[in-house]
N, C-alpha and C positions, 0 to 999 in steps of 0.2 A: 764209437759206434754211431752212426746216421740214425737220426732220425724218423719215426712213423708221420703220415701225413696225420692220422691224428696228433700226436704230440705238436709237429710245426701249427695246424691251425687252431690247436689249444691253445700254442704262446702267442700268437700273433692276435688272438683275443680275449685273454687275461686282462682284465683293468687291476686287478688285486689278489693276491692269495692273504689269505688268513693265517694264525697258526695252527689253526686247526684242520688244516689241509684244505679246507673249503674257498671257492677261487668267485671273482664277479667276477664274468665273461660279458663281454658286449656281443650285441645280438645283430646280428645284419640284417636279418629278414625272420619277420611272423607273417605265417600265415591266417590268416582268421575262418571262421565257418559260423553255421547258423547255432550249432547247438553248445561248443565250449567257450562264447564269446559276450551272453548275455551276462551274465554274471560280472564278469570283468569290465565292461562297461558300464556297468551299477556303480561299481566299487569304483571307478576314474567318477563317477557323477558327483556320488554320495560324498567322497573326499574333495573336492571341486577342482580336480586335475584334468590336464589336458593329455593327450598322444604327446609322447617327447618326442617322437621323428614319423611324422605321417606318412613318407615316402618308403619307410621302412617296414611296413606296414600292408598286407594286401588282404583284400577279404574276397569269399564268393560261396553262394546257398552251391551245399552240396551232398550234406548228407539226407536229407528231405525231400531232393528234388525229381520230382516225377522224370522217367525215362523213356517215356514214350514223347516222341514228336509233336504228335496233338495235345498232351494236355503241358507240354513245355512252349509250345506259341501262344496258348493263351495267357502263362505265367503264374503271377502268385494264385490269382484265381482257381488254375488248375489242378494247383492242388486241396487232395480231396481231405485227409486226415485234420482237424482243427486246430490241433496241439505243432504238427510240421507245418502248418501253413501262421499260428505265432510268430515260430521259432526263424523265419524268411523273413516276416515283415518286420520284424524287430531287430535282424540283421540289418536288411534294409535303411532302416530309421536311424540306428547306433552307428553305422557309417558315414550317413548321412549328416547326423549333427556332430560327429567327432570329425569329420572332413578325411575318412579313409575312403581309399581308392577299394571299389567293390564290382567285379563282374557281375553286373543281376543275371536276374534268367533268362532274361532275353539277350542278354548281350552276348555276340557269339564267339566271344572269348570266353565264358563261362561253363566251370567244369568240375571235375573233382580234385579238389584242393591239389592232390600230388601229382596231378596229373599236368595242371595248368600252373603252379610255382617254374616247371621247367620247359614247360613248353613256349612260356611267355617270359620265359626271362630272368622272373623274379628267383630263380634258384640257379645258381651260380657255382663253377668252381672256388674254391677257397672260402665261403661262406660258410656264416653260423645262420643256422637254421633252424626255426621251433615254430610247432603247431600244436593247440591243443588234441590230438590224436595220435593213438598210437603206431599209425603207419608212418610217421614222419621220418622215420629212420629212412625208409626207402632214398630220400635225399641226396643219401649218400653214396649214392651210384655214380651222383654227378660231382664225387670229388669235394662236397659240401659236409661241415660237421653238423649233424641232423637231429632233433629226437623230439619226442612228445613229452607236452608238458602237460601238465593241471591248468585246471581253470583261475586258482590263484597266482596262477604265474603266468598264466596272460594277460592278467589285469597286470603284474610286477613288471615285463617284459615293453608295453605300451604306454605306460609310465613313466620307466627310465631306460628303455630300451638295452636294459643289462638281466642276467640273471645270475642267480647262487648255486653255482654249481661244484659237486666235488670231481674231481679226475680220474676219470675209468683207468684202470690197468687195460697195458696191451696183453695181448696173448700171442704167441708163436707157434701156428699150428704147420710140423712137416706133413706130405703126404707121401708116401712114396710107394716106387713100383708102377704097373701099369691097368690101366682099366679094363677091365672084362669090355665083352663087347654088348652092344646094349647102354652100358654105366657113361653117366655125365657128370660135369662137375657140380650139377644140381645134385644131382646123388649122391653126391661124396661129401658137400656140405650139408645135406641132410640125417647122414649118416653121423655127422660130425660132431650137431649139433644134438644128438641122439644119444651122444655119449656125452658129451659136458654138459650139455643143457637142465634144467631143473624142473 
């Protein structure tokens, strides 16, 4: 039987399986943000480690960043909240002296993390893909093996540009018969997800 595209870009980025079924997978692309990425840049300081592949590596403020126009020209400034205007400039800084590539907020490539990994590039077919956030699955529209990780495992991923992961089962879901009228295939995987979901 053929292969899933998950299964081929699991093998094709295996560095090791364990025997305990737990695999190091090599990581092609982290995304970074302002809020899951202090932490893990403590932890590279505190242990006196570098980024293992800076190019591998993309950062940009996104969950923080004001959406209105005027107070996005004036930049960190603009914003107004104390604690989200830290959480930017320490992005800022941690990029800055680790030598990651970071869209600030003024640069007009800057966006929301899943929005700008594919628009710009940095998310690719046949890639492995991880962000500290839980939308990062979305990635995998573009054919990319995707998911969100923890904060300790974006300090582990910038590191050694590997992570510890175990291997999802596929599932084979038929659908069959035909759609009422009105029904999309949005509906019918949410329908789907409705019934195995937890």
């Amino acid at each position: 039987m053929g292969k899933t595209l998950y299964d081929k870009l699991w093998d094709q980025h295996v560095v090791k399986t364990r025997e305990d079924g737990t695999a190091l997978i090599y990581i092609d692309r982290q995304l970074l943000h302002e809020v899951t990425s202090p932490q893990a840049f403590e932890g590279l300081r505190l242990a006196g480690r570098k980024p293992w592949r800076l190019d591998a590596n993309l950062a940009t403020p996104d969950h923080n960043v004001p959406t209105t126009a005027v107070e996005r020209e004036v930049g960190i400034e603009g914003i107004v909240d104390p604690v989200s205007k830290i959480q930017v400039k320490t992005l800022d800084e941690n990029c800055d002296e680790f030598g990651i590539v970071e869209f600030k907020m003024k640069d007009k490539r800057q966006g929301i993390v899943h929005v700008v990994g594919p628009e710009q590039g940095a998310t690719l077919p046949g890639m492995t893909v991880v962000c500290g956030d839980s939308h990062t699955a979305t990635h995998g529209a573009f054919a990319a093996l995707a998911h969100g990780i923890g904060t300790s495992e974006v300090e582990h991923v910038l590191a050694t540009q590997c992570l510890i992961q175990r291997k999802m089962k596929n599932l084979l879901i038929n659908v069959e018969g035909e759609l009422g009228a009105g029904i999309t295939g949005k509906d019918v995987v949410l329908h789907v997800i409705g019934l195995i979901g937890t």
